[in-house]
C-alpha positions in Angstrom: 48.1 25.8 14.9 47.9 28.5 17.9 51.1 29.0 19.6 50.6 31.7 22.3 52.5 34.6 22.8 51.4 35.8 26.2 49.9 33.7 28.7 46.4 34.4 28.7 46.8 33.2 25.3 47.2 29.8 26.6 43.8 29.4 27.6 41.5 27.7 26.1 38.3 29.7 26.6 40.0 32.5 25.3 41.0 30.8 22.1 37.7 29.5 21.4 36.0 32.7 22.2 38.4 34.4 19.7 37.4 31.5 17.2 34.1 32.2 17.5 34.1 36.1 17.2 36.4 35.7 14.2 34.2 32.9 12.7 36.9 30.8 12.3 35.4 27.0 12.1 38.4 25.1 10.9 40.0 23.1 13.9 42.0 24.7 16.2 45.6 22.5 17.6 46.6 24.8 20.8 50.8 24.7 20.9 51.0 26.5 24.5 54.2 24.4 25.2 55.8 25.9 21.5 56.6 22.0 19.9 55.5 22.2 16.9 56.4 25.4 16.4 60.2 24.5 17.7 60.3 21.5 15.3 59.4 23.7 12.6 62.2 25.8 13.8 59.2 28.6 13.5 60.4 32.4 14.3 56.6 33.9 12.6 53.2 35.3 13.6 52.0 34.7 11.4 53.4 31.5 9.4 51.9 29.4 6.1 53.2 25.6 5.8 51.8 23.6 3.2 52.3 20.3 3.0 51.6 17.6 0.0 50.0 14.7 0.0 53.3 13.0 0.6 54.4 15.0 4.0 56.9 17.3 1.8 56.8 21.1 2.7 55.8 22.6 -0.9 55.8 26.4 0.2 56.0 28.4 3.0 55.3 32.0 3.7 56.0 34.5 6.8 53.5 37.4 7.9 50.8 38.9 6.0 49.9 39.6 2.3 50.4 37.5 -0.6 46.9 35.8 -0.4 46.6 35.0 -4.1 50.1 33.7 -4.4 49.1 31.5 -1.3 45.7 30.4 -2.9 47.3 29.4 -5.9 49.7 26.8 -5.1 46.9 25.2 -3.0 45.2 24.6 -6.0 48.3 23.2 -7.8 48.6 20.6 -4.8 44.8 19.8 -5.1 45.2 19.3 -9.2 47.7 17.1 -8.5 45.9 15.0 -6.1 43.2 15.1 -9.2 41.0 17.8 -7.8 39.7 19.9 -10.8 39.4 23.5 -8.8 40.7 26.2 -11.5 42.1 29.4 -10.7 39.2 30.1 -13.1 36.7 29.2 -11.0 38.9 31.8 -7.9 37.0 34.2 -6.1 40.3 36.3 -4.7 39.8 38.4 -1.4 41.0 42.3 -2.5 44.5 42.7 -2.1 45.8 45.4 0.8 48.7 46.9 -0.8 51.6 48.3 1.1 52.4 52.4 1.7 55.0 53.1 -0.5 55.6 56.1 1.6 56.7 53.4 4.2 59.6 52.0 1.9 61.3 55.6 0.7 62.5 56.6 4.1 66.4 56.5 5.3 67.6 55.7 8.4 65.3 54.3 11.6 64.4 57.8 12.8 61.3 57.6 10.1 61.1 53.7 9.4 58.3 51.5 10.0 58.3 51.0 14.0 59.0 47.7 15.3 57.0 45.8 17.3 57.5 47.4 21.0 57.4 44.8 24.1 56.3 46.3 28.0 57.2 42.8 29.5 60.7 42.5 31.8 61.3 39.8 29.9 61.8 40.9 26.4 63.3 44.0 27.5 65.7 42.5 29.8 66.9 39.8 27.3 67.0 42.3 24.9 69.2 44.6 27.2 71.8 41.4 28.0 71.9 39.9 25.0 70.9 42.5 22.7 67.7 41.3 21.1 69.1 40.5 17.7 71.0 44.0 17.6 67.9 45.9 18.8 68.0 47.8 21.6 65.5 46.9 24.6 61.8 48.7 24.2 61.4 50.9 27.3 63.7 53.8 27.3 64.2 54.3 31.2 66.4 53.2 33.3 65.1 52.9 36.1 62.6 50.0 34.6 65.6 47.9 34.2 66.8 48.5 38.0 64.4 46.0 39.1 61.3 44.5 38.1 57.8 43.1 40.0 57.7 46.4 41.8 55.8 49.7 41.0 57.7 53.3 40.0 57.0 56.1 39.4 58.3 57.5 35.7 58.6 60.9 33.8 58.1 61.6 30.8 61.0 62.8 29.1 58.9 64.9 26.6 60.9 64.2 23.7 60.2 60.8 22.1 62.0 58.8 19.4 60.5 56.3 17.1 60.9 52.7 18.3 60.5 53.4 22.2 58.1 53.5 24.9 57.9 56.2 27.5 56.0 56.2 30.7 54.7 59.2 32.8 53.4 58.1 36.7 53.6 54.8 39.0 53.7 51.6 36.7 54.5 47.9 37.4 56.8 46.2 35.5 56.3 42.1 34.8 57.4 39.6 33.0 55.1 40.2 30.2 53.5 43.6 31.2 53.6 46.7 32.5 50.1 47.4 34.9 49.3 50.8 36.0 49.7 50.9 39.9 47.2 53.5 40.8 43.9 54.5 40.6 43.8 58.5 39.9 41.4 60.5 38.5 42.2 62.8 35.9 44.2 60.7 33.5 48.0 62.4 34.4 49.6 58.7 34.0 50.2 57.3 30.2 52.1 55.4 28.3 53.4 57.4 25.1 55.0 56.9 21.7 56.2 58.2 18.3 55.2 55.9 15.9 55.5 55.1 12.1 53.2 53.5 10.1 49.7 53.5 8.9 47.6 51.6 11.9 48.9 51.2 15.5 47.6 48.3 17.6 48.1 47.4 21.4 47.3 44.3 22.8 45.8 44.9 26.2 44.5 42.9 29.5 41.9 42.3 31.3 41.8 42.0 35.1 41.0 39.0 37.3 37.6 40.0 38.0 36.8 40.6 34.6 35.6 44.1 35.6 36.0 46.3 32.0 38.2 49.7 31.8 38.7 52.7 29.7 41.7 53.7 28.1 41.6 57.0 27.2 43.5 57.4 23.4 45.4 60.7 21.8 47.2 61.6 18.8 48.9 64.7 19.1 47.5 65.3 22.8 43.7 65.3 20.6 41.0 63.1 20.7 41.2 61.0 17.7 39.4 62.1 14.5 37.7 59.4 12.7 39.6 59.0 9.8 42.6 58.3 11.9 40.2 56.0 14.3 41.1 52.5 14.4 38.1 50.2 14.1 38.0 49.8 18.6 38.2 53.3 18.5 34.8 54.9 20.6 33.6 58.7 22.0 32.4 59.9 24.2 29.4 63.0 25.3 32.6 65.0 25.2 34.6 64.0 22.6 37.4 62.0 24.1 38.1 58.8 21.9 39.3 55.9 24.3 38.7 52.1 24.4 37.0 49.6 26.1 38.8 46.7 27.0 36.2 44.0 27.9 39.0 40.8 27.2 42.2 40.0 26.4 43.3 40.8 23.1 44.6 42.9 20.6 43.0 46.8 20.4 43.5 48.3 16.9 43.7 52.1 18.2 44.9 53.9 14.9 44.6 53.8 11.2 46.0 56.5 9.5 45.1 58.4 5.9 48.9 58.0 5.2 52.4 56.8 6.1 53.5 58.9 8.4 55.0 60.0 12.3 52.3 60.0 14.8 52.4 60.4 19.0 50.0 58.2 20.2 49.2 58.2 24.4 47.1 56.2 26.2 46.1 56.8 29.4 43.5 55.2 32.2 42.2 56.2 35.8 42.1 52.5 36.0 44.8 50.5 38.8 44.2 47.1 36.2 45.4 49.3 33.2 47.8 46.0 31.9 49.3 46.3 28.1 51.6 43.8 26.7 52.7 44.8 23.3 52.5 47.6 20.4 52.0 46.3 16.7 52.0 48.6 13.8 51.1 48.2 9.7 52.3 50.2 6.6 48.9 49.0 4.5 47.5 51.8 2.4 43.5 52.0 2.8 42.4 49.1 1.0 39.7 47.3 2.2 
C-alpha cells in the first residue's frame, strides 16, 4: 500500500518507475487520498499489517528492522493455513544492527536527529500547534512571516542539532523550499548539524525535467568516500555533489560512526527544490 507523502508521490508514473528500479513485482494499491491508511488509524512510514486468513490483524510492526521476527510469524500464519514452510528451510536477509553510540547520549543536543521538514506546512502547524511538542524545523523567522514568496536568509553560523538553516534567496511552499536564483559560485545552501550514521534528503525535480547538481559538504569538505552515501559522485576536482535526475529520496551520507556531522548542500541551480531530511543510527552492516 503506497500512501504518498509529498505530491509528486501521488503520481503514478513515478511509483511505477520507483517499482521498477527497486524490482519490486508484488502489486502496488496507490492511497494518494490517505483511506486506508486513516482506517488503519496509520501514523508509520514505514508500517507491517498482517492479516490471517480470517481478516484478524495477527502482528503489526512500525519502521525498519526486525526482519526475522517479521518472517517468522508469516510462516506461523502459513502452517496454520497447512503450508509446510519451516523456519528450517529460512534463508534470513543479514540483519543491520543499530549504533549503540546512538542510544548512550543525554539530552537532544547529541540525539539522533529527527526527521527535518522545508514545507510551510509542517513548519507552520508545527509552530501553532506545536507539532507534538516539537518545535517547527526552520530556525528563522523571517520564513514564518509569510510563505509563497522568495527571501533572502543568513546563515547564523552556529547550528544546533534538529534545525535547518538557510544562507541566500529561497522560496518557501507548502511542501518545499526552492532556491530562487540562479548564481554561480555556490554562496547559497541549505545547512545542518546532524546526528546519526546516514543522512538522506529527498529532493525535486523541475517541470522540464532538466537535471541539476547539488553540490554536498561535511565540514565545509568534499565528502570522503567512506563517509559517501551510495548517490554520492566527484567530480575532475574533487567536489562530491549529486545529481538529481527524479524525484526521490538522495542518500548523501553514511558515516564510519555515530556521531555530529555539518552537512551543506548547495546548487547554482534556480529549480534547486528539497522537501525533507531523513537520518539512520545503523552501524555498517550490509
Amino acid at each position: 500500500m503506497h500512501t504518498p507523502e509529498f505530491e509528486f508521490e501521488k503520481v503514478k508514473a513515478n511509483v511505477e518507475q520507483a517499482a521498477a528500479e527497486f524490482g519490486i513485482a508484488y502489486r502496488i494499491v496507490q492511497d494518494n487520498d490517505f483511506g486506508t491508511w486513516r482506517n488503519y488509524e496509520n501514523r508509520f512510514w514505514p508500517a507491517k499489517y498482517l492479516i490471517d486468513r480470517d481478516g484478524f490483524i495477527r502482528y503489526t510492526h512500525f519502521g525498519e528492522g526486525d526482519y526475522d521476527e517479521t518472517e517468522t510469524i508469516i510462516r506461523e500464519l502459513l502452517a496454520e493455513n497447512g503450508g509446510s514452510v519451516t523456519l528450517e528451510d529460512a534463508n534470513f536477509l543479514p540483519t543491520r544492527e543499530f549504533d549503540d553510540a546512538a542510544f548512550a547520549v543525554d539530552g537532544p543536543e547529541m540525539s539522533v536527529t529527527r526527521e527535518l521538514y522545508a514545507g510551510t506546512g509542517r513548519n507552520y502547524s508545527a509552530l501553532q500547534f506545536g507539532g507534538g511538542g516539537q518545535p517547527p524545523y526552520v530556525r528563522h523567522e523571517q520564513y514564518y512571516s509569510r510563505q509563497g514568496l522568495a527571501m533572502e536568509y543568513a546563515d547564523p553560523g552556529v547550528h544546533e542539532n534538529h534545525f535547518i538553516y538557510l544562507s541566500g534567496l529561497w522560496s518557501n511552499g507548502p511542501e518545499s523550499l526552492t532556491h530562487a536564483r540562479s548564481t554561480e559560485g555556490y554562496e547559497d545552501y541549505v545547512a545542518i548539524k546532524f546526528y546519526g550514521t546516514s543522512a538522506h534528503i529527498v529532493l525535486g525535480l523541475p517541470e522540464s525535467g532538466e537535471p541539476y547538481e547539488v553540490r554536498v559538504t561535511i565540514a565545509d569538505a568534499p565528502i570522503v568516500a567512506d563517509h559517501a552515501g551510495e548517490d554520492v559522485k566527484w567530480d575532475e576536482h574533487g567536489n562530491s555533489y549529486l545529481l538529481v535526475d527524479e524525484d526521490r529520496l538522495y542518500r548523501v551520507a553514511r558515516t564510519p560512526e555515530y556521531g555530529g556531522y555539518e552537512l551543506k548542500l548547495s546548487s547554482n541551480s534556480d529549480t534547486f527544490e528539497f522537501f525533507a531530511f531523513t537520518f539512520g543510527v545503523f552501524s555498517n552492516a550490509p
